[in-house]
ZAKE-339150 format. One record per residue (C-alpha): x, y, z; residue number from 1; residue in one letter. Coordinates in steps of 0.2 Angstrom, whole numbers, plus 5000, padded with zeros to 4 digits. Layout:
N
PT     px     py     pz   num   residu
PT      X      Y      Z   NUM        A
...
# end
This chain:
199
PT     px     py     pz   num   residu
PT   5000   5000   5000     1        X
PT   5006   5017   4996     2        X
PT   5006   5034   4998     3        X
PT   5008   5050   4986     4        X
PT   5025   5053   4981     5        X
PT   5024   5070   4982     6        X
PT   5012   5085   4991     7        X
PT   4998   5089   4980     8        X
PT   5001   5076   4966     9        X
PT   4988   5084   4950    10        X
PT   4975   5072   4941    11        X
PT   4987   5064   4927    12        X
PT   5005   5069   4935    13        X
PT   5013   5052   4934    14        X
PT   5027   5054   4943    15        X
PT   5023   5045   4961    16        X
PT   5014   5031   4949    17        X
PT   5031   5029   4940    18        X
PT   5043   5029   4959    19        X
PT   5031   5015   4964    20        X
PT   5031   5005   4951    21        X
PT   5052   5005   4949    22        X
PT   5052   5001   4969    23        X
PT   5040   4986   4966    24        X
PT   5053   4980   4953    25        X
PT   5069   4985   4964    26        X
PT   5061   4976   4978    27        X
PT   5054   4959   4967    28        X
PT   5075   4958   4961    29        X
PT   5080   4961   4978    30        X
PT   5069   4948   4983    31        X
PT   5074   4937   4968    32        X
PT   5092   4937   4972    33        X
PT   5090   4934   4993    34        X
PT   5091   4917   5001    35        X
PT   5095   4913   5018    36        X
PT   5102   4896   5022    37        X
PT   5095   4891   5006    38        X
PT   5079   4897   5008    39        X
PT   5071   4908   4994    40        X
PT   5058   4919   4998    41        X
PT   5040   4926   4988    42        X
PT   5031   4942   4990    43        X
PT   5018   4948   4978    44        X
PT   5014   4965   4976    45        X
PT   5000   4977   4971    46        X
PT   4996   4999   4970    47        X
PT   4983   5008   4964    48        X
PT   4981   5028   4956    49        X
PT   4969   5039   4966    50        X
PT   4966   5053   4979    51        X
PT   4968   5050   4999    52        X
PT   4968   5058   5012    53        X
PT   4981   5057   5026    54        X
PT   4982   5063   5044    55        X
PT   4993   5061   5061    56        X
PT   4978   5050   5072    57        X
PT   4974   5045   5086    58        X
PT   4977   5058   5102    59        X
PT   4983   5043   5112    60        X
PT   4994   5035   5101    61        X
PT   4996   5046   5086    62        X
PT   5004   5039   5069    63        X
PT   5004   5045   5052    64        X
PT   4989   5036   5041    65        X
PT   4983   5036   5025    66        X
PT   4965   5034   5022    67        X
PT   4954   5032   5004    68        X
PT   4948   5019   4994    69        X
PT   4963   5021   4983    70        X
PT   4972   5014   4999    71        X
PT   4959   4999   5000    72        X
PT   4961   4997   4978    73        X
PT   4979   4995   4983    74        X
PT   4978   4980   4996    75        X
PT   4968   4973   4984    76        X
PT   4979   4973   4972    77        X
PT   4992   4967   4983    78        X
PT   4979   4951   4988    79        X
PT   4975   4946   4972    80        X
PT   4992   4946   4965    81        X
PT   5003   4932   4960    82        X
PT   5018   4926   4969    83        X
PT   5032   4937   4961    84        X
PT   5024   4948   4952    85        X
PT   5017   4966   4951    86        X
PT   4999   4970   4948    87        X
PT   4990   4987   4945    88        X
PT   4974   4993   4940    89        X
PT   4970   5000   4922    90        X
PT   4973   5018   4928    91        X
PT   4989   5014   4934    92        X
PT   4993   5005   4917    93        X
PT   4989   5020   4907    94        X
PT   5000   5032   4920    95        X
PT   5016   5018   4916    96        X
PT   5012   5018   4896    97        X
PT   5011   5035   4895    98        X
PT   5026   5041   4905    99        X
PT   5041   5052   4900   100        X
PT   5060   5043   4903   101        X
PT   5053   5025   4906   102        X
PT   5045   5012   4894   103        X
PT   5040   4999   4907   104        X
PT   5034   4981   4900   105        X
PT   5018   4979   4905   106        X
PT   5008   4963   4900   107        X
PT   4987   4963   4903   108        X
PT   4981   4951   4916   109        X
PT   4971   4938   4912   110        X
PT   4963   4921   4922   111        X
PT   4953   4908   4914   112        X
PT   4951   4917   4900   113        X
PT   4943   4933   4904   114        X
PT   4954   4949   4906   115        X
PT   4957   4954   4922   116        X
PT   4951   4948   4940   117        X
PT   4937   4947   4951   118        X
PT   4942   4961   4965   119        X
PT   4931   4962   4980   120        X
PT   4920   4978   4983   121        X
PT   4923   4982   4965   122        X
PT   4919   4968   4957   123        X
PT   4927   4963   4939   124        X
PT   4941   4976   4934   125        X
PT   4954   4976   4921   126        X
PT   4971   4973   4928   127        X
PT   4991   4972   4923   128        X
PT   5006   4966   4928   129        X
PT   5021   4978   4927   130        X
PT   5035   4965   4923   131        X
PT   5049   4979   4918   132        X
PT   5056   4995   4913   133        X
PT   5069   5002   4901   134        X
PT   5075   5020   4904   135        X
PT   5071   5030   4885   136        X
PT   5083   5044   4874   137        X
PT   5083   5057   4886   138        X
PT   5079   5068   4873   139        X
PT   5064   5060   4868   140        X
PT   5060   5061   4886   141        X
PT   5061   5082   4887   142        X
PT   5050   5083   4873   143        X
PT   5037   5071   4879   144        X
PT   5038   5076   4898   145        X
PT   5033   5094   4890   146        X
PT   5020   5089   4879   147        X
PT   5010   5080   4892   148        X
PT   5012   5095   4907   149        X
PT   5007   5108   4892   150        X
PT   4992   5100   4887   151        X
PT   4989   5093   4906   152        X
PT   4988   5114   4909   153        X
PT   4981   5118   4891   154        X
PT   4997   5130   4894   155        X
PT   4994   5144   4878   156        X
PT   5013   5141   4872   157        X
PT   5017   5123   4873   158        X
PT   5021   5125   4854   159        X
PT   5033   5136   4855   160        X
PT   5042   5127   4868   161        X
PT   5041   5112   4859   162        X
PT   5049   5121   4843   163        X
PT   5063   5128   4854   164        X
PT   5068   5108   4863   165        X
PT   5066   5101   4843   166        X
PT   5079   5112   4837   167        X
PT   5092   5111   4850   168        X
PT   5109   5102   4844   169        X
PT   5120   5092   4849   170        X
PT   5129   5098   4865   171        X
PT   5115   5111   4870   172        X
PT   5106   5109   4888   173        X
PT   5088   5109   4890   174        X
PT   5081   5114   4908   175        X
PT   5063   5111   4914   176        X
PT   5057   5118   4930   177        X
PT   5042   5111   4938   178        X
PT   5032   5118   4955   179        X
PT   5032   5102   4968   180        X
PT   5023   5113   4983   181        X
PT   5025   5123   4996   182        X
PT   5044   5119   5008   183        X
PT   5043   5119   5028   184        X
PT   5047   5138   5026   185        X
PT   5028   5143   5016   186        X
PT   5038   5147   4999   187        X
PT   5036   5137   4984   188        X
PT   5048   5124   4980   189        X
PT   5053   5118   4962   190        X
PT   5061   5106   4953   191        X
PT   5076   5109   4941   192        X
PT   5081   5096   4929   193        X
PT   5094   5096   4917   194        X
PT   5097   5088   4901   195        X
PT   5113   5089   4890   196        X
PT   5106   5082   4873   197        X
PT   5117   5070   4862   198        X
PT   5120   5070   4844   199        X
# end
């Protein structure tokens, strides 16, 4: 079960979808490559894409919680999984297809048959299992990761900043910088990344 990579994760920002997907797999090849007196281990694993809501509760013995039914979607997930392997839901599927810098192997779910699985409390759903990944041109990565943030915020001049990265050469640097929420000081934070493109 997992939470939100990041404070106020927008409706289609596939970033915290992409950071639990590649620890599902870092942890499945961890768990792979471990054995203790000879003995192998399984785990299965399972998230889900949604909004939640978290909080410090109770007053007598306070903890930091996560509440939602995309906390819920996740443990089923989890439950229904297979031994060794990663399942998601179909939203998560199309966050992982879709993002900028990986191109994950993902392979459709099915069980006698059918597509997908029975989950309880939502009843038949389209799933995945999320097998692998590959990192992408970085390049390629720029133009894309622009492209879905401009049209995610209809911004007015996603064109032209997509002319400007295609025309770039070999040698120049590309910068992005991205709002990811307010620091422990109240100011806005943001992210800087920096890309030297290759010929």
């Amino acid at each position: 079960v997992t939470g939100p990579g990041k404070e106020r994760c927008s409706e289609g920002d596939m970033d915290g979808v992409v950071r639990v997907a590649l620890f599902a797999l870092d942890a499945m090849k961890f768990v792979h490559n471990f054995q203790y007196k000879g003995i192998r281990l399984q785990i299965k694993a399972g998230f889900a894409t949604g909004p939640i809501v978290s909080g410090v509760i109770p007053s007598a013995l306070p903890k930091y919680t996560v509440f939602g039914d995309t906390v819920n979607f996740s443990s089923r997930m989890q439950s229904t999984s297979k031994p060794m392997m990663i399942q998601c839901p179909e939203k998560s599927y199309n966050q992982l297809r879709n993002s900028p810098g990986f191109d994950f192997e993902l392979e459709e779910r099915e069980k006698d048959g059918q597509l997908g699985v029975f989950v309880k409390g939502k009843g038949h759903i389209l799933t995945c299992w999320v097998k692998g990944f590959v990192e992408v041109d970085k390049t390629k990565a720029v133009v894309d990761m622009v492209t879905t943030k401009a049209a995610r915020e209809n911004l007015p001049n996603k064109d032209n900043i997509l002319d400007e990265n295609k025309e770039s050469g070999a040698g120049d640097e590309i910068d992005l910088e991205e709002a990811i929420g307010p620091g422990v000081d109240g100011r806005e934070e943001k992210r800087r990344v920096s890309f030297k493109l290759s010929a």
